[in-house]
C-alpha positions, 0 to 999 in steps of 0.5 A: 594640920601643916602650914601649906606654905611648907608643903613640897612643891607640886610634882608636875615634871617636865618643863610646866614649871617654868610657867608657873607662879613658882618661876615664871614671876622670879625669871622676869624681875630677874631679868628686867632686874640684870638688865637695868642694872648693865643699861645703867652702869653702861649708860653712866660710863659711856657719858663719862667716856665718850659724852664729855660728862665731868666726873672725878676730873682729878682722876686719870681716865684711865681710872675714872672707868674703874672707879664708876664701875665699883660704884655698883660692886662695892655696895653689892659686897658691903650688903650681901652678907647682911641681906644674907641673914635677912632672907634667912629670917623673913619670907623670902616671897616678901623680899623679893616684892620689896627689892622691886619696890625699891627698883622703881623708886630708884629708876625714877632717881635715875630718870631725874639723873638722865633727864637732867644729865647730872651724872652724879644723881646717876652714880648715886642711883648706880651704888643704890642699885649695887645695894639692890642687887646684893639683897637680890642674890642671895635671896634668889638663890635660896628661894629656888629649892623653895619653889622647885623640886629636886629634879627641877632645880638644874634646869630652873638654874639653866634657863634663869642664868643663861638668860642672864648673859644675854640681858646683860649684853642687851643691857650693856650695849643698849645703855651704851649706844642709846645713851649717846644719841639725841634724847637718848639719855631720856629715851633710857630714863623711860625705857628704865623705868617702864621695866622696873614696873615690869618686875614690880608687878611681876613680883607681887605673883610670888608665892610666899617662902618661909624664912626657915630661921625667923628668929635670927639675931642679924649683924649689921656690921658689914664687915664681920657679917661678911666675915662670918659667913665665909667662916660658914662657907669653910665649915660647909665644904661641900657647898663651898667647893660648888661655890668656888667653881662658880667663882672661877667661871665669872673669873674666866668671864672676866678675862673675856670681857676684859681682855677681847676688847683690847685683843680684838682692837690691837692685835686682831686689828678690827673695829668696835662692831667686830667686838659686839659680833663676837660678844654676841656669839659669846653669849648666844653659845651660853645660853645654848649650853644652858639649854641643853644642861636643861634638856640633859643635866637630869639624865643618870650618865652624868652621876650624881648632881651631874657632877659629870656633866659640869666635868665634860664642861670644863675639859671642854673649855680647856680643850677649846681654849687651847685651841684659841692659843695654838692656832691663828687668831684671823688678824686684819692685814690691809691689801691695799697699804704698805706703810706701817703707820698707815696699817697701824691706824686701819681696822678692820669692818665686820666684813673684812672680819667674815672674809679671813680664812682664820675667823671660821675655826676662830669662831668656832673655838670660842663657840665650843669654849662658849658652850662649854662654860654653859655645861660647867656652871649650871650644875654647880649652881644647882649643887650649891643649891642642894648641898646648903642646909635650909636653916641657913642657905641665903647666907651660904649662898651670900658668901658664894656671892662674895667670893664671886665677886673678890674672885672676879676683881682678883682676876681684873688686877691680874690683867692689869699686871698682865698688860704692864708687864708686856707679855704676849696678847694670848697670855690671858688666855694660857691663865685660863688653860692653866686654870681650867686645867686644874679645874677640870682634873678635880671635876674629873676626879670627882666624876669618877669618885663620887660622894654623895652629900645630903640632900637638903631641898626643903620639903 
């Protein structure tokens, strides 16, 4: 008689599952996961920044930023591999209650940080949960097409990340803002905590994921595990070339995130919460999309894997952006001063912001480019899903991980040179037309040439 823990998930059609154990339990200690994470990082360098907090006081400040944020990255790059091969060998169930576990006890460390303000226990809780979080990707991605069926999986992918982007921008501004008020940093040790037991408990709801290779030899050594499994990932071109649009989309995520700041600040010439409007607006038209990648992705107009749907996708970007370059941006020009100084050092509110004539077809850009990034991701990563071989999707899925995360900083050196060079304030976004350009004539390409991969959902 077959084990039942390898039976095919139930058949229920719709969106039943997302209330079940299959799925329900793995979007909250996602959720409570990503943003505890972003609170976190967020808090820590907000104390470094604007709390008068020492840390690395050798370093310019410039870089001190950087380097808190790779506190995190580095540790999540260093293990990803390794925990690769770990949720191919044991029940993936299992990890994920492990990982929380390990969730609540470093959230109590981080708690002894904020409470006593000592910024180093905080960074050391910062890398813990860059470790955390590199056990925690590959494992997810690996267990979906575990607990979901086939026409399941594109919306599970929908509603898990684009959920993700808007816990990461709650987390981000939260961890910021609370942190510097009064008490703020014990009010986030507790807030911290109480969601980590959260997902604790979510997690022991779980159903178990047999590991598909339990005798597998793991490779410790960071480095050749990490290089092993990107050999595996060129010798699987077709989930490889999935992973690496991923990768292209977090890039182009980078060059907003990192670039809106700065352009918004100085060239648009509008204040901080100006910023957080359009964050906000950003990461709700995400979401949008991914909701209606889960209402639609499944329909047959999008051919196979909807390839089609993920190609209208990054036309969508491209097109939207190109608009963003071609028309004007709604720059905050006082009515009332003259003096260039005076101009310089005045921005403008949120209102003001409302008011230009430029920010509706502004807005409206970066909702359809929103959007669209929304309908180009969710499919691919339910193609990569699809297209790995069980016996070895968690370390597959772990070097889309990794390539995501070397694409990312790829892009973020290549702001920094961007901004040495002078060029003019929309030169990053021309990169992102330029590149979502070629993406979008492969995906087109593909569309309308289609080739049919196997089909490796476990059964």
């Amino acid at each position: 008689m077959a084990d039942d823990h390898h039976k095919a998930p139930p058949k229920t059609g719709g969106i039943w599952f997302l209330f079940q154990k299959r799925f329900g339990p793995l979007f909250i200690l996602l959720q409570t996961g990503t943003f505890n994470d972003n609170a976190l990082k967020n808090a820590l360098i907000a104390l470094i920044t604007f709390g008068g907090i020492v840390f690395l006081a050798d370093l310019p400040s410039a870089i001190r930023v950087p380097v808190a944020a790779f506190i995190f990255t580095g540790p999540f790059l260093l293990i990803c591999a390794i925990a690769g091969q770990i949720a191919d060998k044991i029940d993936r169930g299992v990890i994920l209650r492990w990982i929380k576990r390990a969730e609540v006890l470093i959230m109590a460390l981080a708690a002894i940080g904020f409470w006593q303000v000592n910024i180093h226990i905080l960074a050391v809780a910062l890398g813990l949960m860059g470790l955390q979080s590199g056990f925690f990707s590959p494992t997810k991605n690996a267990v979906l097409p575990q607990w979901l069926t086939d026409k399941e999986l594109i919306r599970g992918n929908a509603i898990l990340n684009g959920f993700v982007f808007v816990f990461v921008l709650v987390g981000q501004v939260v961890g910021t803002l609370i942190v510097l008020q009064t008490g703020g940093p014990k009010i986030i040790a507790a807030l911290l905590f109480a969601l980590a037991i959260i997902g604790l408990i979510a997690s022991e709801f779980c159903p178990p994921a047999p590991a598909p290779r339990p005798s597998l030899k793991i490779n410790f050594n960071p480095l050749t595990a990490t290089w092993t499994v990107l050999k595996d990932a060129l010798d699987a071109p077709a989930v490889l070339r999935p992973m690496l649009g991923i990768a292209w989309f977090y890039g182009l995520s980078a060059v907003f995130v990192t670039t809106f700041p700065d352009y918004i600040a100085s060239y648009m010439r509008y204040d901080a919460n100006v910023l957080i409007v359009v964050l906000v607006i950003s990461t709700l038209a995400i979401l949008l999309g991914s909701l209606i990648v889960m209402l639609i992705g499944h329909l047959k107009i999008w051919g196979p894997e909807a390839v089609g749907l993920s190609a209208l996708g990054i036309s969508g970007v491209t097109v939207f952006m190109a608009a963003l370059i071609l028309l004007p941006s709604p720059v905050y020009i006082p009515q009332n001063l003259t003096g260039d100084t005076q101009i310089g050092n005045t921005l403008g509110t949120v209102s003001e912001f409302l008011e230009n004539p430029n920010t509706p077809i502004f807005l409206a850009t970066l909702i359809g480019a929103s959007v669209c990034n929304g309908l180009f991701v969710v499919p691919l990563q339910a193609m990569a899903q699809r297209r790995a071989e069980p016996h070895r999707r968690a370390r597959l899925m772990s070097a889309g991980a990794v390539l995501l995360n070397l694409f990312v900083n790829v892009v973020t050196f290549a702001l920094i040179g961007i901004a040495a060079l002078t060029l003019p304030a929309k030169a990053p976004f021309m990169i992102i037309v330029a590149c979502s350009l070629i993406v979008a004539l492969y995906a087109l390409y593909r569309t309308f040439n289609p080739t049919f991969h196997p089909n490796h959902m476990d059964t």
